[in-house]
Structure formats: C-alpha cells, structure tokens
C-alpha positions as CSV (number, residue, x, y, z in Angstrom):
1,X,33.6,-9.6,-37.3
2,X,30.2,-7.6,-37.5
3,X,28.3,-7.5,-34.5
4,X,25.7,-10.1,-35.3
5,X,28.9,-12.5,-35.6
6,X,30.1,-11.8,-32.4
7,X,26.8,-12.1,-31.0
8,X,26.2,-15.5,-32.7
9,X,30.4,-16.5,-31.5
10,X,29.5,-15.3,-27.8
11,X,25.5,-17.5,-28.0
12,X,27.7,-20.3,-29.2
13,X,30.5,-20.3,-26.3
14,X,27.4,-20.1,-23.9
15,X,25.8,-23.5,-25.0
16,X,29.5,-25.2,-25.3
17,X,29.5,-24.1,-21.3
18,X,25.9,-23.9,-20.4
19,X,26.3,-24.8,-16.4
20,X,28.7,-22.1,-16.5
21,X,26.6,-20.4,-18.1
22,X,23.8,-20.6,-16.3
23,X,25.4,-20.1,-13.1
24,X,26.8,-17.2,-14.4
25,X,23.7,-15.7,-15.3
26,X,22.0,-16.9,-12.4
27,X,22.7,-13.4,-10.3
28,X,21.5,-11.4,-12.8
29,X,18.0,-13.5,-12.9
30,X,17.7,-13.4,-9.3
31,X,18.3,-9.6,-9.4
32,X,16.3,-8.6,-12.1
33,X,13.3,-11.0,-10.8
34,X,13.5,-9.3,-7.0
35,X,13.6,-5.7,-8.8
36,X,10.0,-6.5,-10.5
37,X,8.5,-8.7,-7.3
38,X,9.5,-5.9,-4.7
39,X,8.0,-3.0,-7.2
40,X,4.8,-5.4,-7.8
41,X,4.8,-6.3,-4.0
42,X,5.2,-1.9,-3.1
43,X,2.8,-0.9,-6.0
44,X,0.2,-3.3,-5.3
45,X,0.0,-2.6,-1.6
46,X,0.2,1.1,-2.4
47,X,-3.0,1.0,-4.1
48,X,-4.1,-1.5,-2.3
49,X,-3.8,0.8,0.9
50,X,-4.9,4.1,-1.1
51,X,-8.5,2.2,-2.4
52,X,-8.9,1.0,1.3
53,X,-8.4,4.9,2.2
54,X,-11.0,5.4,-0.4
55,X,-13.5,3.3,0.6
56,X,-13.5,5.0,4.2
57,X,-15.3,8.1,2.3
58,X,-13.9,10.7,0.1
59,X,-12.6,14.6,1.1
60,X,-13.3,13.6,4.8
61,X,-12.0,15.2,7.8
62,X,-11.6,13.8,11.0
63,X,-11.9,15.7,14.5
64,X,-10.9,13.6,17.3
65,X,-10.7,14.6,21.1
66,X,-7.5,15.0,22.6
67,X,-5.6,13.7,25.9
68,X,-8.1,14.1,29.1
69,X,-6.5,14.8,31.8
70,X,-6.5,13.7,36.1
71,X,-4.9,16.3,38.0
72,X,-1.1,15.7,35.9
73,X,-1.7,12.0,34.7
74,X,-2.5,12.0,31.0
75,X,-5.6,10.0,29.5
76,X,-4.0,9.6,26.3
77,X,-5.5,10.7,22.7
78,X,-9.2,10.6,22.5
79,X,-9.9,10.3,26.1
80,X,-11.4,14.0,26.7
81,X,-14.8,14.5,26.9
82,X,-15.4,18.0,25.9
83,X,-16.4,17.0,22.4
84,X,-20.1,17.7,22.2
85,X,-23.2,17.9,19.9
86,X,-22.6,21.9,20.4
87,X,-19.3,21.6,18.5
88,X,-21.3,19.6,15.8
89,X,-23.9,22.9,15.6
90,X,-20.7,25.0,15.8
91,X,-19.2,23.7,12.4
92,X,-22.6,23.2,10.7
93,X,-23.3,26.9,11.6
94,X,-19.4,28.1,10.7
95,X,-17.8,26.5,8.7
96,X,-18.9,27.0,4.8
97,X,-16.7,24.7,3.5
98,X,-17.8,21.8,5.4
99,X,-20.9,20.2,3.3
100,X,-21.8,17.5,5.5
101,X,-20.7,16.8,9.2
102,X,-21.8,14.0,11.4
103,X,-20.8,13.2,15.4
104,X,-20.1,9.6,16.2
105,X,-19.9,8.0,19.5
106,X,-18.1,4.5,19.2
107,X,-18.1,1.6,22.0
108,X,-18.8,-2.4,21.7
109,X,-21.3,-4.0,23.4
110,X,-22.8,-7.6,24.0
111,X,-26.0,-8.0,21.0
112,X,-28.1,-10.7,21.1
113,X,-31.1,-11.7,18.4
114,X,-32.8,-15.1,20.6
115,X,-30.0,-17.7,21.7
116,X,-27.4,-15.9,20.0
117,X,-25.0,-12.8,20.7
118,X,-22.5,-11.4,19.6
119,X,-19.9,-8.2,20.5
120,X,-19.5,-6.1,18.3
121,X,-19.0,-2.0,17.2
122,X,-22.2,0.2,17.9
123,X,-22.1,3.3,16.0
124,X,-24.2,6.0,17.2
125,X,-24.4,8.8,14.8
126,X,-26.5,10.6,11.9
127,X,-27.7,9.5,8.7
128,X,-24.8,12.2,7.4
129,X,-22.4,9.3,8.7
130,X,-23.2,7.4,5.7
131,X,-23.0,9.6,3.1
132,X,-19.6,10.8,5.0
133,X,-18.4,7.2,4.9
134,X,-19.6,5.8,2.0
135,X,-21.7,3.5,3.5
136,X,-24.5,1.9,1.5
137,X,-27.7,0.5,2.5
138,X,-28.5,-3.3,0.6
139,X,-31.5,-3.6,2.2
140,X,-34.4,-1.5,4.3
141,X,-33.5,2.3,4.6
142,X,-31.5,4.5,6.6
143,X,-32.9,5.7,9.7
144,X,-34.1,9.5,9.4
145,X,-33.4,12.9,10.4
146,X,-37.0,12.6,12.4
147,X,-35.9,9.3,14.1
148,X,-33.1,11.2,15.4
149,X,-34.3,14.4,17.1
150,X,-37.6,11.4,18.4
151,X,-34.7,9.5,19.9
152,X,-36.4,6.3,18.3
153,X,-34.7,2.8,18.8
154,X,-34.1,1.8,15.3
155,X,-30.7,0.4,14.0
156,X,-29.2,-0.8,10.9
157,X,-26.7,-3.6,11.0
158,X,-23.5,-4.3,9.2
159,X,-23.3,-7.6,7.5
160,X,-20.9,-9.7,9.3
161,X,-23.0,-8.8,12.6
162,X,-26.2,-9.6,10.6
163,X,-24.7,-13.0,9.4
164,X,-23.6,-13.5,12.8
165,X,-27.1,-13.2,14.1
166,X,-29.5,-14.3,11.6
167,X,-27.5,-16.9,9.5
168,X,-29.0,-15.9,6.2
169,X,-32.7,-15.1,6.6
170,X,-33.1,-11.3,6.0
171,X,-33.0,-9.2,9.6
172,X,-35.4,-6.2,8.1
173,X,-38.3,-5.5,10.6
174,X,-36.7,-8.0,13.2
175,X,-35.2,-6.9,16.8
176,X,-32.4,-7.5,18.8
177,X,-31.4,-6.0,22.3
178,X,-28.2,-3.7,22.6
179,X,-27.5,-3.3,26.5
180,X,-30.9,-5.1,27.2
181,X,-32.8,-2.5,25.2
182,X,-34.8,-3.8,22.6
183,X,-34.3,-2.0,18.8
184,X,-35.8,-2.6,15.6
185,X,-33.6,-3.1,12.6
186,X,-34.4,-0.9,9.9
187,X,-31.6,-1.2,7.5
188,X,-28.8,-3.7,6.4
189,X,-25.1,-2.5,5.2
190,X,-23.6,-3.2,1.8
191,X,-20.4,-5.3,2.5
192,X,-17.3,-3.0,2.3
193,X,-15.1,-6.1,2.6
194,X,-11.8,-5.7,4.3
195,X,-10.4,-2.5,5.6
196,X,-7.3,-0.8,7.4
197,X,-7.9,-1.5,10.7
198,X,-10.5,-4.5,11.5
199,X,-13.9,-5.5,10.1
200,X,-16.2,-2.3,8.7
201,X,-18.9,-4.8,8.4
202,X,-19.2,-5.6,12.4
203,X,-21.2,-3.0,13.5
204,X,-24.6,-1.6,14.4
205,X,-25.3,1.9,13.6
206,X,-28.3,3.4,15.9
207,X,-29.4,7.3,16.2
208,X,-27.0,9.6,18.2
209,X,-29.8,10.9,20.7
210,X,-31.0,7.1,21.2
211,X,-27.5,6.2,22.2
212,X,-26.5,9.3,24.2
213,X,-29.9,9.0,26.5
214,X,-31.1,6.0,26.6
215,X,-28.0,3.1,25.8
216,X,-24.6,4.5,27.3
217,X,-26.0,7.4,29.1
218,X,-23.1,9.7,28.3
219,X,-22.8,13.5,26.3
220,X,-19.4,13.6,24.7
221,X,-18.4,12.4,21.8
222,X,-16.1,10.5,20.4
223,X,-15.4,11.5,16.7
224,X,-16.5,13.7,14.6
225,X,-16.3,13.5,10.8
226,X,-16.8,16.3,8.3
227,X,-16.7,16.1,4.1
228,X,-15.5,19.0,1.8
229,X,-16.8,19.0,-1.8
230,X,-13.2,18.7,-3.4
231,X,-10.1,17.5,-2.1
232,X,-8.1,20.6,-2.4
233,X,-10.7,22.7,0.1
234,X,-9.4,20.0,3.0
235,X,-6.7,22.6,4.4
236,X,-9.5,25.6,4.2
237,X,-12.1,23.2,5.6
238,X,-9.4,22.1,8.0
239,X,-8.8,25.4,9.8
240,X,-12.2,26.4,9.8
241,X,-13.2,23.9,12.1
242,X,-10.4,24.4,14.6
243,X,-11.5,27.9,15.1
244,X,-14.8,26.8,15.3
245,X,-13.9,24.4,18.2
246,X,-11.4,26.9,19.8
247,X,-14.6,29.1,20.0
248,X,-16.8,26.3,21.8
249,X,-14.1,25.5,23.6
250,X,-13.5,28.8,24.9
251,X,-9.8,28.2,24.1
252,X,-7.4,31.3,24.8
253,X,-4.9,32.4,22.5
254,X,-2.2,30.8,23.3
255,X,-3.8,27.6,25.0
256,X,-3.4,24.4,23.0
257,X,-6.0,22.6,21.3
258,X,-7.8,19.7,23.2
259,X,-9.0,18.1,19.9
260,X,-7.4,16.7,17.1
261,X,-8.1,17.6,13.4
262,X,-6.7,15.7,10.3
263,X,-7.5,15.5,6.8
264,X,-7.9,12.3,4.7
265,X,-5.1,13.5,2.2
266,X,-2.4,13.7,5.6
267,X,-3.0,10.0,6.2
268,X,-3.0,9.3,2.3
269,X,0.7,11.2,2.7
270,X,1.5,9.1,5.2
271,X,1.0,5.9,3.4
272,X,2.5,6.7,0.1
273,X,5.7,7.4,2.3
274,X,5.6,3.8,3.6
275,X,4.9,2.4,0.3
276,X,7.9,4.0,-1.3
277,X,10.1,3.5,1.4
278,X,9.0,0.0,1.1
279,X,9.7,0.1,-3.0
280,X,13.2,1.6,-2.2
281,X,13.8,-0.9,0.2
282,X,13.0,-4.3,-1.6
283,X,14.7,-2.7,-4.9
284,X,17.6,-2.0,-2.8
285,X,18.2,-5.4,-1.8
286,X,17.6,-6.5,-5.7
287,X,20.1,-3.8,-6.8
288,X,23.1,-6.3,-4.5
289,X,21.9,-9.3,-6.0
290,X,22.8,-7.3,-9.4
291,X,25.5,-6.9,-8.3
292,X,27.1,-9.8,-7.1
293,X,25.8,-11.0,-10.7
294,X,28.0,-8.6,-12.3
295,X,30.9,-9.9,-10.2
296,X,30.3,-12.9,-11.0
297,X,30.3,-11.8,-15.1
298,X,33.5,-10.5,-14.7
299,X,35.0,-13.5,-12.4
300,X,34.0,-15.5,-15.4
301,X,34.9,-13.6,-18.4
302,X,38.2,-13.7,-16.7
303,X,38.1,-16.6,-17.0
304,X,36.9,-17.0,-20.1
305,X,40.1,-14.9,-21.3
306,X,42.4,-17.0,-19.5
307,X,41.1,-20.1,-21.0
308,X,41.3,-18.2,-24.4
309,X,44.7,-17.0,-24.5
310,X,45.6,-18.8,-27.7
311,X,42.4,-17.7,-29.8
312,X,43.2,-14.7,-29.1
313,X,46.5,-14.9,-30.2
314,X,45.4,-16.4,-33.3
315,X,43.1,-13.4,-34.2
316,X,45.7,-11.0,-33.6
317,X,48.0,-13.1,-35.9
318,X,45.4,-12.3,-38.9
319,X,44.6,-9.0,-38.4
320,X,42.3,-8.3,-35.6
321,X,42.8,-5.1,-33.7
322,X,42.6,-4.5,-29.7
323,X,39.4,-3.3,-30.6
324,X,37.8,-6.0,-32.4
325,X,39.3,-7.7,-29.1
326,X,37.0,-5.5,-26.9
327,X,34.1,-5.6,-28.6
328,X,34.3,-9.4,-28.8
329,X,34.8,-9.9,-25.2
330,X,32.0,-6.5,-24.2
331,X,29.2,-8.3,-26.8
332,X,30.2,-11.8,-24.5
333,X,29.2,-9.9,-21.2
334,X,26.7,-8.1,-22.7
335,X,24.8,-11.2,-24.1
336,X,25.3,-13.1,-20.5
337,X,23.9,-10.0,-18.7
338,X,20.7,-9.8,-21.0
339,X,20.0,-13.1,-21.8
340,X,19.6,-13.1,-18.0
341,X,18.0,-10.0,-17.1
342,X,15.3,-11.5,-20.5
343,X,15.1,-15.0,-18.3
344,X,14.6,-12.4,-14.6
345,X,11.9,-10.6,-16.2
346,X,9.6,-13.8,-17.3
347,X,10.6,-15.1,-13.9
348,X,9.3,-12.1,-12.4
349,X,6.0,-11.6,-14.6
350,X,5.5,-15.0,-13.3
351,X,6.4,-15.1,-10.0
352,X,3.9,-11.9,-9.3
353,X,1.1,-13.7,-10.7
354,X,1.6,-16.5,-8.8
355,X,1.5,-14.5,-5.8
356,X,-1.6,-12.6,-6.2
357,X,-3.1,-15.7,-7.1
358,X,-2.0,-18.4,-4.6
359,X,-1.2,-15.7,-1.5
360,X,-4.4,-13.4,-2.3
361,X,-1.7,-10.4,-2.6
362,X,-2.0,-7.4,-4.6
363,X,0.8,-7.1,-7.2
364,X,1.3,-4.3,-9.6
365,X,3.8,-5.0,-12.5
366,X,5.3,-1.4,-13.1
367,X,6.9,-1.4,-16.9
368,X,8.8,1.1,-15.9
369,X,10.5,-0.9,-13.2
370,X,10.8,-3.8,-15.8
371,X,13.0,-1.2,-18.0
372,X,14.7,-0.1,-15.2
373,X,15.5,-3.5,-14.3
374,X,16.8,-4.3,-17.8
375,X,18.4,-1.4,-18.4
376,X,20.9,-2.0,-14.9
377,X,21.1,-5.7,-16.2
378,X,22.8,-4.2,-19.5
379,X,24.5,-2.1,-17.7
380,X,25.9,-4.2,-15.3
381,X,27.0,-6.4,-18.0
382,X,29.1,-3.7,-19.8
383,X,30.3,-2.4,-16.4
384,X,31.6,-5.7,-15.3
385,X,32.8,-6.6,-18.4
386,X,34.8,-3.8,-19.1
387,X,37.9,-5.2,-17.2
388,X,38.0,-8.4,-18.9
389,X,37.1,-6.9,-21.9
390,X,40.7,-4.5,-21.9
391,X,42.8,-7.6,-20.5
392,X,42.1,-9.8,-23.3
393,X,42.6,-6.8,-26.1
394,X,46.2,-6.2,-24.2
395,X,47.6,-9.6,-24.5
396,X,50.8,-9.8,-26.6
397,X,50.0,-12.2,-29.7
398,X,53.1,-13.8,-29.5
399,X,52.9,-14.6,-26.0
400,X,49.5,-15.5,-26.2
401,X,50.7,-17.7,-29.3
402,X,53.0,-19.7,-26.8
403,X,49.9,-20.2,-23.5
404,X,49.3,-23.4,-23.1
C-alpha cells in the first residue's frame, strides 16, 4: 500500500474504535492544549508586565536612599535621610548624560474636599516628574517652575483621588486641604489605569518646596528619578550619578554607598527572567502530559497488534514485507498523535481566548510554540510507536496465521 492507503486504513480503524480512540488521543490534546495555554498565559503576562514597565516612564533611573542606621540596628532600604535637594543640583550640574532629573518625596495623608476625605499618595516633586514618568495632564496645567522656587500651594490630582472627591464635576480651580492646609487644584491626571504595584491614579502631586516647608516639615528626600535620552546611555548615566552622590556624600574610597541606584532596563531583566521561568515551567508540565499520551499510543498500538495478529498474517501470506508492516503500524501512531495534537491546538486557540475574555487575562498565542507543540505531538507519535511498530513487522506469518 501507498501511503495515502495506509493513511485512509489507519482513519478507518480509528472510527471502527472511536472511544478508543479518543481516549487514546486524549493525552496528546491535553498536552498539546497546556503547551499553547502556558506560552499564551507567560507571553501575555510578559508584555503585559514589560508595557506596565513602560508606562512608569522611559530610559528612567531610579536613586533610592539606603538603610539608616541607630547606633547598630538597621532602618532598612530607604530609611536614610541624607538624600537632599543638594544631590538633585549635584546630578543636574554633573552628570551630562542625565537630561531631566526630578526629587520626590512620597507619604499618604488624610485629604478632604467638604464632607468627604480620602487617604491617599501625595507626591511632592517637580514639574520634571512628569515628563520623567509619563504622566499627562487631561485637564488644567502643570504647576510651574515659578510655583516651585514661590513655594505656592497648588496641586494636581490623580483621577481616582479626584473621582473620589468630586464624584464627576470637574475639580479645576477648586480646593481641598492636605494636613489642614488649604491648596488649590490646578491640574487633573490622565488615567494610567492599572500598574505594578497599586493604583498610579491615587495621588496628589504638589510642589517640592511647598511640601518640604510648609506640609511634612522635613529636608530629605525620598526618591530621586533621572531620564537618559536613549536606553543604552542607562549604565553611563548610571555611574555618573553615583559619583556624583559619593561626592555630596563625602563618601571615602572604600566606604559603601548609602543610596541605591538602578536602571529601568535591570528591573525589565528581572521580569523577563520571571516570565520565562514561568514559560519553562507551565511547558514543562505540558511536555508530561505528552508524554503520558505517547504511552498511552504505544499501550494501545500494542494492543492494536495483538488484536491483529491474523491480518497481519494474512498480508504477509500475499506478499507484504516487514517493512510495509512498519510503516502501516508508524502511519497508525502517527495519525493518532496528529489528529490529536490538530484537535490540542483548536482547543488551545480556544481556550486562550476564552481566557482573556471571560478572566480579563492577557494571552499571547506564540506560532512558534503552536509548531513546537505539533512538531513534539508528531514526534511523540513516531517515538511511541516505534515499538509496536517493529513487533507487529516481526511476527512469524504462520504463527500469526494460527492466533486466535
């Protein structure tokens, strides 16, 4: 027989069995469909993560204080307060690199507009900050360089704080009182929708001086964020700023740093990690449901030779070789594997959709996993049926004449 007649002799022994055969196959589909789910799942939530990233600002730098200490009893990251508007003048002044730089001091507090309040995030920084962060202003303006340095109370407000406060009346050229002081709102925030860690849209951002002075009385800081123009300057921009802080610092050689300086492409890094380690992980538990499909292949080709014995017999009888045998019985596997890895990758297709439609999750359907996925399908079915394959072409004719 051709191979189109062995295909169309192996289709028909699958619908004269089709529990069997269904069963059979059922490994393989289950594999095949977690390969292309737990790839969708690790690429969707890999870009998912890397657009969030994005969103947070482009090329940006981060300089964070380090551990304050009390006598030997560590304060823990970000608890020093030797990070000051000096080191802020430092970079600007040092640092050519760096094209925009902008301190931040960052603390809730009660807000209340009338009978309502709320707690949220107040953001004392520059109008840099924005640019830095790719914030966008929807309404009003931004507060000004002028404002700043004339320590004015002026704020612009974040949308979920906004909708908190003012339901949905506009809150340009309204007040509201941080701490009990009273500050105009000047500005309201483009929604950035969800992000990495909590809500960016619960916040208030008011000048740095206004905040320093006049609503938490303090003259550290507590981040401060820098941009480069591309994305490949982040290392030179990088250790730029920690000599420049070393210098305010008055840091010996030798001394460690008491700040913390990272780059927007390290925590990219760090992410893609997690995401592939993810992929590898959900594809590793699809690659043993492949495999115990291709057991189960060859458990029931076995089968399928034992129950055969006299066919086979008879073919030998008129003329077929051992390997007309073995191609019979490797077309059989073959077919069982793909028509199942086929049915896996609808299934798969499908069941992705369904979850970034009814869960809300992203899902990425990678065709290269898909042809991975179908390849080791094919594979597996040759693999598995290799065995059953060689059994069935050794059998005697004569005494598979006499099986009953």
């Amino acid at each position: 027989m051709n191979i189109w007649e062995n295909i169309t002799v192996a289709l028909q022994g699958l619908i004269a069995n089709k529990m069997r055969s269904i069963l059979t196959m059922l490994g393989i589909i289950i594999g095949v469909l977690a390969v292309i789910v737990g790839t969708a799942i690790g690429q969707g939530s890999r870009q998912e993560i890397l657009e969030r990233i994005q969103s947070l600002g482009s090329n940006v730098i981060t300089v964070r204080a380090g551990a304050g200490r009390q006598g030997r009893v560590s304060g823990g990251q970000g608890s020093s307060e030797r990070m000051t508007m000096a080191d802020v003048e430092e970079i600007q002044k040092t640092c050519p690199t760096v094209i925009a730089v902008a301190p931040q001091i960052q603390k809730n507090a009660q807000v209340k507009f009338s009978n309502k309040n709320t707690n949220t995030s107040i953001n004392c920084t520059t109008p840099d900050f924005l640019k830095i962060r790719n914030y966008t202003i929807e309404d009003g303006r931004i507060f000004t360089d002028q404002e700043v340095h004339g320590m004015r109370k002026v704020c612009i407000v974040g949308k979920t704080t906004a909708s908190t406060l003012f339901g949905d009346s506009t809150p340009i050229g309204k007040s509201l009182r941080i701490q009990g002081i009273s500050f105009e709102i000047v500005g309201l925030l483009a929604s950035k929708g969800s992000a990495l860690f909590g809500d960016p849209d619960d916040l208030i951002m008011i000048p740095i001086t206004t905040g320093m002075k006049q609503v938490f009385g303090i003259d550290y800081l507590s981040n401060i964020y820098a941009q480069t123009a591309e994305a490949d300057e982040a290392d030179q921009a990088t250790g730029e700023i920690e000599a420049a802080l070393r210098k305010t610092h008055r840091l010996r050689t030798g001394e460690p740093d008491d700040f913390r300086v990272s780059a927007q492409q390290e925590f990219m890094q760090m992410q893609e990690q997690s995401s592939q380690t993810l992929t590898l992980l959900l594809s590793g538990i699809a690659g043993v449901a492949l495999l115990v499909g291709g057991i189960g292949i060859m458990n029931i080709m076995l089968v399928s030779v034992t129950e055969r014995t006299r066919e086979i017999g008879i073919r030998k009888a008129v003329g077929a070789k051992n390997s007309n045998i073995l191609i019979q019985f490797l077309i059989e596997s073959m077919t069982l594997s793909i028509l199942g890895g086929l049915v896996g990758i609808a299934g798969g297709f499908a069941a992705s959709a369904m979850m970034s439609k009814v869960l809300g999750m992203t899902t990425i359907v990678s065709m290269f996993w898909v042809g991975v996925a179908f390849g080791s399908s094919a594979i597996i079915g040759i693999f598995f049926g290799i065995y059953p394959a060689y059994k069935a072409a050794q059998l005697d004719p004569i005494e598979a004449l006499r099986f009953q």
